[in-house]
MDAnalysis code that builds the backbone (N, CA, C; Angstrom):
import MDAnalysis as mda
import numpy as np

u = mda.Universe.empty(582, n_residues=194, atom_resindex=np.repeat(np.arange(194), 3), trajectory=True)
u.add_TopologyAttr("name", ["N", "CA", "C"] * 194)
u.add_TopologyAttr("resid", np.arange(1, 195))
u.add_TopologyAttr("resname", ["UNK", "UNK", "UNK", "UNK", "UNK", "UNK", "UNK", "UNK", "UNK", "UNK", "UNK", "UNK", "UNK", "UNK", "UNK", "UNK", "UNK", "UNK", "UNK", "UNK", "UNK", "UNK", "UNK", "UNK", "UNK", "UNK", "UNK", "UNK", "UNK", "UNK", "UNK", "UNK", "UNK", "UNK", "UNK", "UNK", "UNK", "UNK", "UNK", "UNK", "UNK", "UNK", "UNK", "UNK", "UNK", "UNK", "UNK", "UNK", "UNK", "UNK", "UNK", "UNK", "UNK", "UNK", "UNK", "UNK", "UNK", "UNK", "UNK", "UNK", "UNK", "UNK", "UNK", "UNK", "UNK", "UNK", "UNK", "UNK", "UNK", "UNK", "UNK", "UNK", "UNK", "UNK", "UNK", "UNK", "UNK", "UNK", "UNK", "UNK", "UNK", "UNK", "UNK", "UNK", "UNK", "UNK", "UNK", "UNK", "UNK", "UNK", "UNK", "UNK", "UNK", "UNK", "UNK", "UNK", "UNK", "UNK", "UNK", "UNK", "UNK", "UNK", "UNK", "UNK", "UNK", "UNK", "UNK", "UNK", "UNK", "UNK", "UNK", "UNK", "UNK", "UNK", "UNK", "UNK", "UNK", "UNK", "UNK", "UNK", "UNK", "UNK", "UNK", "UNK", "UNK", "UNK", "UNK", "UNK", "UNK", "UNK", "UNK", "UNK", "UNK", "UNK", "UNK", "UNK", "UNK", "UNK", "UNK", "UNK", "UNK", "UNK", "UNK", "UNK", "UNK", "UNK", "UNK", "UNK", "UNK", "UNK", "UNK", "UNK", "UNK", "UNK", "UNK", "UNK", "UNK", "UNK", "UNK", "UNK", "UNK", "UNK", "UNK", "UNK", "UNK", "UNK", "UNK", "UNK", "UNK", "UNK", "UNK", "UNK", "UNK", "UNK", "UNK", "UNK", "UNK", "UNK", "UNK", "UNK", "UNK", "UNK", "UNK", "UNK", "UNK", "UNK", "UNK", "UNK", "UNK", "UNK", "UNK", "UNK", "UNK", "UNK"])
u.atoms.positions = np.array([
    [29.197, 4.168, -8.180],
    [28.185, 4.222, -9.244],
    [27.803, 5.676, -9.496],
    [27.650, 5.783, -10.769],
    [27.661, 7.551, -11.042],
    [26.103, 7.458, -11.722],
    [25.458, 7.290, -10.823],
    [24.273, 7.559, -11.213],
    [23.295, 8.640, -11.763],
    [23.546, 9.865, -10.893],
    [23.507, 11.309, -11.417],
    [24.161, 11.454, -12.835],
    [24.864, 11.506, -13.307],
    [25.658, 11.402, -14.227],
    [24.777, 10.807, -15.469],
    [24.580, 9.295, -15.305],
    [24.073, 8.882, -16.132],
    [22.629, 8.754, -16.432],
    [22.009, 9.305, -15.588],
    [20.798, 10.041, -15.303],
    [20.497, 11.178, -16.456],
    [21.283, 11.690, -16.436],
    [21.423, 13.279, -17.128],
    [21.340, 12.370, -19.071],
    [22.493, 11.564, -19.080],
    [23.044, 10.959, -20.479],
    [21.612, 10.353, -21.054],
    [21.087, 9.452, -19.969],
    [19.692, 9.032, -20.741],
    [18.299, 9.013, -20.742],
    [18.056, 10.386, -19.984],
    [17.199, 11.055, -20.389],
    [17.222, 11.871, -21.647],
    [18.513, 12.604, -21.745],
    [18.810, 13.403, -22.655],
    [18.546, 12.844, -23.817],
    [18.877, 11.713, -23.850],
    [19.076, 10.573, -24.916],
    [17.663, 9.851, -25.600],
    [16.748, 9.805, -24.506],
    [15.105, 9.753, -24.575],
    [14.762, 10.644, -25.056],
    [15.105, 11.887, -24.611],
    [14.224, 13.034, -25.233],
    [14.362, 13.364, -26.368],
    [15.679, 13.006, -26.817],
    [16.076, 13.345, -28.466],
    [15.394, 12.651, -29.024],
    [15.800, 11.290, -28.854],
    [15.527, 10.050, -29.835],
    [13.932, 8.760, -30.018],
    [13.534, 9.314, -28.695],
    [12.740, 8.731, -28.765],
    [10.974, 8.888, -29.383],
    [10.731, 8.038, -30.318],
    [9.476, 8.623, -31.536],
    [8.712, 9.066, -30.765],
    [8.151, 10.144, -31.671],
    [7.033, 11.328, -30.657],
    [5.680, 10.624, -30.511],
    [5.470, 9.294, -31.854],
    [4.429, 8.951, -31.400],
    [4.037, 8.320, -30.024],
    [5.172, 8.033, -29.371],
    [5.177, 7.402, -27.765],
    [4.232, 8.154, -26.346],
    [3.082, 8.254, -26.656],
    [2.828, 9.748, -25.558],
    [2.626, 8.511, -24.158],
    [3.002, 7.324, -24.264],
    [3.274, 6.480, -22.670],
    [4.373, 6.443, -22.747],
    [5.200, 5.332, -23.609],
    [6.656, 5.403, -23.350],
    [7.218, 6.216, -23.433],
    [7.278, 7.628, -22.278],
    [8.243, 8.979, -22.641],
    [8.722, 9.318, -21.275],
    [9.444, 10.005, -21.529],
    [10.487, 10.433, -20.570],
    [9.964, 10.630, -19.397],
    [8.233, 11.628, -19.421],
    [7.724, 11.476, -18.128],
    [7.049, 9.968, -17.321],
    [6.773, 8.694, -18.348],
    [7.234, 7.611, -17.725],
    [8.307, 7.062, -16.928],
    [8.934, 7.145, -17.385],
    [10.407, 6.417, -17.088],
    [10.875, 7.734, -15.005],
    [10.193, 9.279, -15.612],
    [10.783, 9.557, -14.436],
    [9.806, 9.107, -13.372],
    [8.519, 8.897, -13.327],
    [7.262, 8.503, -12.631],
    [7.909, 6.916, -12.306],
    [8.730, 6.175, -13.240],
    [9.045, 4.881, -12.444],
    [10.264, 5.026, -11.504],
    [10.763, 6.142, -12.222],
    [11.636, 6.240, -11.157],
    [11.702, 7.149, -9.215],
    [10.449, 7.722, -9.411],
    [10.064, 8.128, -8.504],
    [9.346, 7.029, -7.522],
    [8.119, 6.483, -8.713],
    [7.910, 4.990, -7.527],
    [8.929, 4.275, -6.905],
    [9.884, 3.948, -7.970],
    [11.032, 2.968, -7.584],
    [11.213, 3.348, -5.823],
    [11.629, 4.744, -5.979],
    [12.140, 5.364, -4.542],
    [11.227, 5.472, -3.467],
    [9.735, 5.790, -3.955],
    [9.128, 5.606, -2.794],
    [8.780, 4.257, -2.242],
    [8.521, 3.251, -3.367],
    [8.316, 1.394, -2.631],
    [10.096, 1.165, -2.169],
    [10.982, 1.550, -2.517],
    [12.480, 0.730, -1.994],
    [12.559, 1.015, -0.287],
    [11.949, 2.569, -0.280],
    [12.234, 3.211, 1.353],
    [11.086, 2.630, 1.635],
    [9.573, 2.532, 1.310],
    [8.708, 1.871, 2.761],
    [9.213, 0.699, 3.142],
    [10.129, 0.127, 1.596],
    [10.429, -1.845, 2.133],
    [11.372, -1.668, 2.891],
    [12.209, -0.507, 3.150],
    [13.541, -0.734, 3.824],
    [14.470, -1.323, 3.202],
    [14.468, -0.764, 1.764],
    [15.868, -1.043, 0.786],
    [17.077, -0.654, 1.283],
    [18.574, -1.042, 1.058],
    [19.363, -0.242, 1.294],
    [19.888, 0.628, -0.147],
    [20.926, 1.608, 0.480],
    [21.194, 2.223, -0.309],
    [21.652, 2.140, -1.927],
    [22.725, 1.014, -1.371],
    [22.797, 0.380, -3.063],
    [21.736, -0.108, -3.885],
    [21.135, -0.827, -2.745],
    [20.233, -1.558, -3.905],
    [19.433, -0.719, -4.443],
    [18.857, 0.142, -4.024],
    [18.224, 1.728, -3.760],
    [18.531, 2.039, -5.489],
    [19.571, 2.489, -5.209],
    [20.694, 2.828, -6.470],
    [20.267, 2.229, -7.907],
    [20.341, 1.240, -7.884],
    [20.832, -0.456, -8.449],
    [19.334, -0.109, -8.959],
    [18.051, 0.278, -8.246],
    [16.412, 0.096, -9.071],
    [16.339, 1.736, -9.307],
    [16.705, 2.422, -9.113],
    [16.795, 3.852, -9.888],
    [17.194, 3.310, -11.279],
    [18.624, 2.817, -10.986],
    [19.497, 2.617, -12.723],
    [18.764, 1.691, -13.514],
    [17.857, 0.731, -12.480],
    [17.141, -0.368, -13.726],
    [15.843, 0.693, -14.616],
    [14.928, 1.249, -13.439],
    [13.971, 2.799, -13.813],
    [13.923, 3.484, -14.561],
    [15.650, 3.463, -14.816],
    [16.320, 4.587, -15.638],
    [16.009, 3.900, -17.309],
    [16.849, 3.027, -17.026],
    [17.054, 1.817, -18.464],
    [15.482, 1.448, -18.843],
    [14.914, 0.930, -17.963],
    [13.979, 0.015, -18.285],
    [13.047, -0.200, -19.808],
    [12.591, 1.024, -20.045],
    [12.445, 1.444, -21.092],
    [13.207, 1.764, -22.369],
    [14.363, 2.026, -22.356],
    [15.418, 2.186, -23.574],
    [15.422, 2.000, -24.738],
    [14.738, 0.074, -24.461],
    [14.932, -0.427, -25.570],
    [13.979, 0.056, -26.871],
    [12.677, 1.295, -26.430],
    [11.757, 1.554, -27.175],
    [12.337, 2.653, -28.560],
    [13.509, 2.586, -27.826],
    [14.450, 3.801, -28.712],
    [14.378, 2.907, -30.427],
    [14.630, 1.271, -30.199],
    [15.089, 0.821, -31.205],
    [13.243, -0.274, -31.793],
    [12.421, 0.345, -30.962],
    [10.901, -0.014, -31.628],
    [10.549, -0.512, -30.176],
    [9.127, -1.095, -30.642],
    [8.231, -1.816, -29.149],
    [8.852, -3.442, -28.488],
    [8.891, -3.924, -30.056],
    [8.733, -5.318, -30.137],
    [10.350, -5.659, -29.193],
    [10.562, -6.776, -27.821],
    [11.065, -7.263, -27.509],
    [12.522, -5.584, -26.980],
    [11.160, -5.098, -26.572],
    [11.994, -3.572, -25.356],
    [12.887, -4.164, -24.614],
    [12.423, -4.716, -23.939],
    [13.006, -5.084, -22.535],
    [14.479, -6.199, -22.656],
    [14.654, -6.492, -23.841],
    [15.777, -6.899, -24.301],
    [16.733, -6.344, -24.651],
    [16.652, -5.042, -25.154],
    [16.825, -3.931, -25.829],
    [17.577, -3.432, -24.858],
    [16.418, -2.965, -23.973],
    [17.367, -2.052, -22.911],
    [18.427, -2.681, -21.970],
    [18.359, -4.058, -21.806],
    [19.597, -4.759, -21.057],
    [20.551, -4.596, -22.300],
    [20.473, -4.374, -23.005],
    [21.664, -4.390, -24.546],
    [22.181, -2.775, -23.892],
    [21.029, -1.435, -23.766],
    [21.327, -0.581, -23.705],
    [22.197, -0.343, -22.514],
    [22.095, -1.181, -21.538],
    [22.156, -0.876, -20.127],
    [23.601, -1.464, -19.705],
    [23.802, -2.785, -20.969],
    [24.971, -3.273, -20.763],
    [26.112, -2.384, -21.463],
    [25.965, -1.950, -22.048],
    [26.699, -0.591, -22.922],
    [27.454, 0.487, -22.445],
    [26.115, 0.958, -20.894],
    [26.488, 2.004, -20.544],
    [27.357, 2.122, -19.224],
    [26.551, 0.747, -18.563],
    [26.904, 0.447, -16.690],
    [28.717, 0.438, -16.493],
    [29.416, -0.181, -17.231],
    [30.628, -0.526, -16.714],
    [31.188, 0.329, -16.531],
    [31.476, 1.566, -17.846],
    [31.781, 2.580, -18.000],
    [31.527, 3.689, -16.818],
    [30.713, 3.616, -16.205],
    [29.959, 4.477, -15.177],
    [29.604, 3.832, -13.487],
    [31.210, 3.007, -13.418],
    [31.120, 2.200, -12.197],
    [30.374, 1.213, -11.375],
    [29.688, 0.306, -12.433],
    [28.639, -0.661, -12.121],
    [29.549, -2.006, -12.201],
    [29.114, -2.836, -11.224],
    [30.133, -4.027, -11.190],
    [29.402, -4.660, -12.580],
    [29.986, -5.701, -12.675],
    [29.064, -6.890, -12.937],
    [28.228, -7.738, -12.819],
    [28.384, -8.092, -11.224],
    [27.574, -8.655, -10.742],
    [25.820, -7.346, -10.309],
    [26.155, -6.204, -10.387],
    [25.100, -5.535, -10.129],
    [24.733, -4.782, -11.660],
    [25.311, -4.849, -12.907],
    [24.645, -5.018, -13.927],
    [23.950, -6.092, -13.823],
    [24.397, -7.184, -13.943],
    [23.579, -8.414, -14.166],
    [21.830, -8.117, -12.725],
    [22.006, -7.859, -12.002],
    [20.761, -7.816, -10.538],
    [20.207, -5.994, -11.902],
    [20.336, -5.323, -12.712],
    [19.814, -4.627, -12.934],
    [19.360, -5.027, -13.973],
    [19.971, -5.903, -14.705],
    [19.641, -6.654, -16.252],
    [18.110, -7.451, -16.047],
    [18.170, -8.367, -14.440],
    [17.354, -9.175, -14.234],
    [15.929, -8.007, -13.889],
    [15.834, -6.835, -13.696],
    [15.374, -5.915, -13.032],
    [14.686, -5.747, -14.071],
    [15.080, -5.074, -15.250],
    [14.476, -4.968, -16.292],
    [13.467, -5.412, -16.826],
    [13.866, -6.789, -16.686],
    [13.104, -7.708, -17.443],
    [12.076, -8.191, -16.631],
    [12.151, -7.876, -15.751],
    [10.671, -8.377, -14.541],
    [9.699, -7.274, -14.629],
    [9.691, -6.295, -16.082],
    [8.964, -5.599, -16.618],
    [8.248, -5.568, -17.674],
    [8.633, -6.903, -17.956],
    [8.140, -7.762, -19.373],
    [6.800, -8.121, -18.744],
    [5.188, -7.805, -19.485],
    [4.182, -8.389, -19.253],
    [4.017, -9.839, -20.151],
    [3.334, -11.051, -18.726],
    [3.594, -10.847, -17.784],
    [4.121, -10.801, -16.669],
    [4.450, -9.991, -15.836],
    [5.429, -9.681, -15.224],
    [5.861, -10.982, -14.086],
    [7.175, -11.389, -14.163],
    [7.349, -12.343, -13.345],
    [8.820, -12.353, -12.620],
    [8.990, -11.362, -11.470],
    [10.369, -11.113, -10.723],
    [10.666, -12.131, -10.204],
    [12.074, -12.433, -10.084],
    [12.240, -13.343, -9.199],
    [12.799, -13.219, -7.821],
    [13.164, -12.041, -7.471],
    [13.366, -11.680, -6.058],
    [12.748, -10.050, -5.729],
    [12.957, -9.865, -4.284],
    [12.749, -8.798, -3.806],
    [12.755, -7.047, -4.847],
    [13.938, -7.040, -5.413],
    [14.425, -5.969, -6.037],
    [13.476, -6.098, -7.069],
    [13.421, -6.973, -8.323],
    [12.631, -7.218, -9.279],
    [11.245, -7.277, -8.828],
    [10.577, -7.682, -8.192],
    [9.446, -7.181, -7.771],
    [8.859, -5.345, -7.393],
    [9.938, -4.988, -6.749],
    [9.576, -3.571, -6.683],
    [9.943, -2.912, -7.872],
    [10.584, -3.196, -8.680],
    [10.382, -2.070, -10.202],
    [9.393, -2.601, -10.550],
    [8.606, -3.986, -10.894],
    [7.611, -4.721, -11.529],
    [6.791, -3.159, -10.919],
    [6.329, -3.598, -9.903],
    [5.538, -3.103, -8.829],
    [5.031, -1.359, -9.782],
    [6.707, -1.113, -9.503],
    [7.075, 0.690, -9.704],
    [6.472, 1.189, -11.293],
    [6.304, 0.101, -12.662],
    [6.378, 0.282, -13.883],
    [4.752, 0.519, -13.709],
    [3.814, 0.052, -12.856],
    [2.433, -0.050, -13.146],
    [1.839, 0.552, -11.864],
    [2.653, 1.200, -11.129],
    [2.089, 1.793, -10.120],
    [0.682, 2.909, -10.528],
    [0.863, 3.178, -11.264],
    [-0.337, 4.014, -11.996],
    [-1.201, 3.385, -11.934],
    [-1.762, 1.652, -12.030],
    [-2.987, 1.229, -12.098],
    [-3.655, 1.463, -11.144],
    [-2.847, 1.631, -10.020],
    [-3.695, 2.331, -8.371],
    [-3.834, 3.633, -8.336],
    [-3.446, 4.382, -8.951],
    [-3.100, 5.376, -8.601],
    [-4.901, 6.623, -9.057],
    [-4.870, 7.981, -8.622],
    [-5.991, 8.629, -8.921],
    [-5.469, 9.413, -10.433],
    [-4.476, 9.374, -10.985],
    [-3.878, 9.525, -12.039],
    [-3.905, 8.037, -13.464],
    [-4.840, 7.740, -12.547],
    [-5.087, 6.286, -13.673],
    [-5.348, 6.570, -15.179],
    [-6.816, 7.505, -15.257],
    [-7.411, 7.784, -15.844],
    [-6.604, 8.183, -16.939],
    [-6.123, 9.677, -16.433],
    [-5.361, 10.226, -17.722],
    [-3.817, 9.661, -18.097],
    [-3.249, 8.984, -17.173],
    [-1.954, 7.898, -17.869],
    [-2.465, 7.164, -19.036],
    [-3.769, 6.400, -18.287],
    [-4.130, 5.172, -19.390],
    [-4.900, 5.700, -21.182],
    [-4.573, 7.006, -21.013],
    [-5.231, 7.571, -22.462],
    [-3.872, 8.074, -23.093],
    [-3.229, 8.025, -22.155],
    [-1.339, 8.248, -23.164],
    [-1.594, 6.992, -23.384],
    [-1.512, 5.601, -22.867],
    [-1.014, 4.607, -23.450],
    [-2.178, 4.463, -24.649],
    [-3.380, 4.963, -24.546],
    [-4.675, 4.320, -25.026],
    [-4.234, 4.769, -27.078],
    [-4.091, 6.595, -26.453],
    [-3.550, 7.448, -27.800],
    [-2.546, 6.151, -28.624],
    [-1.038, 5.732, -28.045],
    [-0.061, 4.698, -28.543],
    [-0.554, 3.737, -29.249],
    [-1.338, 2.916, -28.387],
    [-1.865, 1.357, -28.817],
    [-2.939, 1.774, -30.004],
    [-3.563, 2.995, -30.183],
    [-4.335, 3.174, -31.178],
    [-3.636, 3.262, -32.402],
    [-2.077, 4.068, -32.207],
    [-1.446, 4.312, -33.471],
    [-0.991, 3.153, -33.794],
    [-0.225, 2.157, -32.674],
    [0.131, 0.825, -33.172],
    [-1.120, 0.402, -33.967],
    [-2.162, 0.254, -34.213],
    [-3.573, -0.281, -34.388],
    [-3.723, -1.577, -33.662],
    [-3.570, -1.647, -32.024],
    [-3.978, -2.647, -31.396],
    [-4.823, -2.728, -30.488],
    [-5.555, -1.430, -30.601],
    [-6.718, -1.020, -29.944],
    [-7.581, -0.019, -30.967],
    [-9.202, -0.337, -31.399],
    [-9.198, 0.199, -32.306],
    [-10.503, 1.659, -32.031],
    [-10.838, 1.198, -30.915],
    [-12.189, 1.890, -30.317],
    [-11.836, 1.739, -28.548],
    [-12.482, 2.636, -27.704],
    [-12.838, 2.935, -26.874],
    [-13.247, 1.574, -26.210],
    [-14.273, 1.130, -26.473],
    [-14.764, -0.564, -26.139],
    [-13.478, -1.013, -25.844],
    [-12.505, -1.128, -27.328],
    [-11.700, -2.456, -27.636],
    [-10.551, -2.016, -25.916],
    [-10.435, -0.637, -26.196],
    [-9.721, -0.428, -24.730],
    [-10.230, -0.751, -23.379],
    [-10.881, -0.733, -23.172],
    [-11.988, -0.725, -21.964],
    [-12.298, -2.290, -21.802],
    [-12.061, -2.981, -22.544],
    [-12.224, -4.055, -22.469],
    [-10.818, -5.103, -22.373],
    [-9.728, -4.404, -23.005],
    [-8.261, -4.396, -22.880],
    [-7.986, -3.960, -21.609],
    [-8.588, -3.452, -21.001],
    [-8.046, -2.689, -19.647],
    [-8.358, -3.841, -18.529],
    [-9.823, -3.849, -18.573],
    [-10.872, -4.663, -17.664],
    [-9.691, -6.450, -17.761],
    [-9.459, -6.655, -18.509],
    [-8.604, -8.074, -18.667],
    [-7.382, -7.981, -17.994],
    [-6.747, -6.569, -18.547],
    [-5.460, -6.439, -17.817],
    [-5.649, -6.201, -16.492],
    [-6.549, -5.297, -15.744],
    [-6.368, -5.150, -14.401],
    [-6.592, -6.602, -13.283],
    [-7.611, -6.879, -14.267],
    [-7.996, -8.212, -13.620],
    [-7.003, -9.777, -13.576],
    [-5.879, -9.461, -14.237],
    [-5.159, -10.336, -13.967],
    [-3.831, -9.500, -13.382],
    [-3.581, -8.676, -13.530],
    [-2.587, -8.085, -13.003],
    [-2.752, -8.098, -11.261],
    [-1.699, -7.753, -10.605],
    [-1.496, -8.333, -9.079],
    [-0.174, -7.455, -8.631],
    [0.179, -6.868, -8.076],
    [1.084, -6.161, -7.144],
    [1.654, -7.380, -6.390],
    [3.110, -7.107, -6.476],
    [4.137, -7.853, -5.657],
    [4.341, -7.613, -3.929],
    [4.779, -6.323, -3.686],
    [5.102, -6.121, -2.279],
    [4.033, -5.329, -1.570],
    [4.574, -5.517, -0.638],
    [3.615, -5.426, 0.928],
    [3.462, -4.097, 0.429],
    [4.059, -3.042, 0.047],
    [3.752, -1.440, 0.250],
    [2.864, -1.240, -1.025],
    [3.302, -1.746, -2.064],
    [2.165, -1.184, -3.647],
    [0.404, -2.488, -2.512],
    [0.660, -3.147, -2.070],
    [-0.110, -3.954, -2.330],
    [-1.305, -3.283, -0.949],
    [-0.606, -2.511, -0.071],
    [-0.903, -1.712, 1.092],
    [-1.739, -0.175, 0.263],
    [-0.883, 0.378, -0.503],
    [-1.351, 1.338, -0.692],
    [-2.493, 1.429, -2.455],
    [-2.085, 0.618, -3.100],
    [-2.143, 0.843, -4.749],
    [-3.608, -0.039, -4.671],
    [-3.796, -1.529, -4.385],
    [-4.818, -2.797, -4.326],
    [-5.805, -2.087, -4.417],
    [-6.544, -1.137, -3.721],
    [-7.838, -1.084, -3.240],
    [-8.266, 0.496, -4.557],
    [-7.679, 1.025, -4.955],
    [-7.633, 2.020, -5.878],
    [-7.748, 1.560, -7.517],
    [-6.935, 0.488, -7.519],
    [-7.194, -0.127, -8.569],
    [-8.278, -1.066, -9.121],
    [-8.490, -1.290, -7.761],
    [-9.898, -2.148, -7.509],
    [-10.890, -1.277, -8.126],
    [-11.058, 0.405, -7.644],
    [-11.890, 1.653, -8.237],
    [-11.825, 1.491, -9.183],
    [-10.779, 1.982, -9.387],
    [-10.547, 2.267, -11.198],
    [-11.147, 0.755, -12.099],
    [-11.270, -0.343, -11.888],
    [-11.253, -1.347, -12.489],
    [-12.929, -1.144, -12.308],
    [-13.648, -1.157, -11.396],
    [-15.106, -1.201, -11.065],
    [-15.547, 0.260, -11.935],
    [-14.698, 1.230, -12.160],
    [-15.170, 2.044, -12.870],
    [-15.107, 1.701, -14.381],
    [-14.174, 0.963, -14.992],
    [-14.390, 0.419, -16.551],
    [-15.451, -0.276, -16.717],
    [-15.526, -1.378, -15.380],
    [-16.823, -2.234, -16.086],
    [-17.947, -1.689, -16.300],
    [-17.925, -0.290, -15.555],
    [-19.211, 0.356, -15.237],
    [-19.687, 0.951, -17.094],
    [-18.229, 1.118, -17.272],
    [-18.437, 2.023, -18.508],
    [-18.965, 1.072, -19.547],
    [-17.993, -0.641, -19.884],
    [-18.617, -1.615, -20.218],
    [-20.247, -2.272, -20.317],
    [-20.734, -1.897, -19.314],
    [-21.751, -2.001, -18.663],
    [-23.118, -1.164, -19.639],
    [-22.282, 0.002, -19.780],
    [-23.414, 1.495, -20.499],
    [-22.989, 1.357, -21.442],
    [-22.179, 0.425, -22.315],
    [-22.151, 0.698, -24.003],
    [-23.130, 0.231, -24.301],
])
């Protein structure tokens, strides 16, 4: 698997093509999932391939935003199926990266081990002390989409999402749970003072 390689092809490929109005879906997303990816695969004791295998889904996951929002994550298994064979990916581990993808669709529902830790890796930010200013890239986006129209309408979009949202594995759920818990007690707070 030439991962390096194709690493290089679609980022490059993000950075060209992908609309500037995106200030979440951008390249420094996609590398932030791919950095989680690597740090939840080693606390779980991934092996190497599979290792591999959620870098390349990390990589893709996003793609499909190249061709709009609506039904991404479809997109990028289109993108992903395009690129993998060519660049030494079986089939059977396209398909475990195809399924990878899509366990990034909110809401999120993996069906094994691997798909759970990208789930995990795409929203690792909700724990994180970098919450704050991620969630105003996405906040800036959803405003231009017009699906958030005020501050409230976000804050109140947020407070719903955190509160149903849930971490898959033992390591996001070890380290990320109790941070997000903050961050979430800090919206209502803000809720609270409108």
């Amino acid at each position: 698997m030439e991962y390096e390689k194709l690493n290089k092809i679609i980022l490059k490929r993000l950075r060209e093509n992908l609309p500037e109005h995106l200030s979440y879906h951008s390249v420094m997303h996609v590398k932030d999932v791919i950095d989680s990816v690597e740090k939840i695969a080693n606390s779980e004791n991934v092996n190497d391939e599979d290792t591999l295998l959620l870098k390349t889904a990390a990589l893709f996951h996003d793609t499909g935003f190249l061709f709009g929002s609506k039904n991404h994550e479809e997109r990028s298994c289109e993108i992903a199926d395009e690129y993998l064979s060519d660049y030494g990916y079986s089939e059977s581990q396209t398909t475990k990266i195809k399924g990878m993808i899509m366990a990034t669709k909110i809401p999120q529902t993996p069906h094994n081990h691997l798909e759970q830790i990208l789930a995990d890796a795409d929203l690792d930010y909700l724990g994180r002390d970098d919450f704050f200013t991620i969630g105003n890239k996405l906040f800036e986006e959803l405003s231009m989409f017009g699906i958030v129209n005020s501050e409230r309408d976000w804050n109140l979009l947020q407070e719903k999402f955190l509160e149903s949202h849930h971490y898959f594995t033992e390591t996001a759920i070890n380290s990320r749970k109790n941070k997000k818990q903050e961050n979430l007690n800090i919206i209502k707070a803000k809720l609270k003072n409108d």
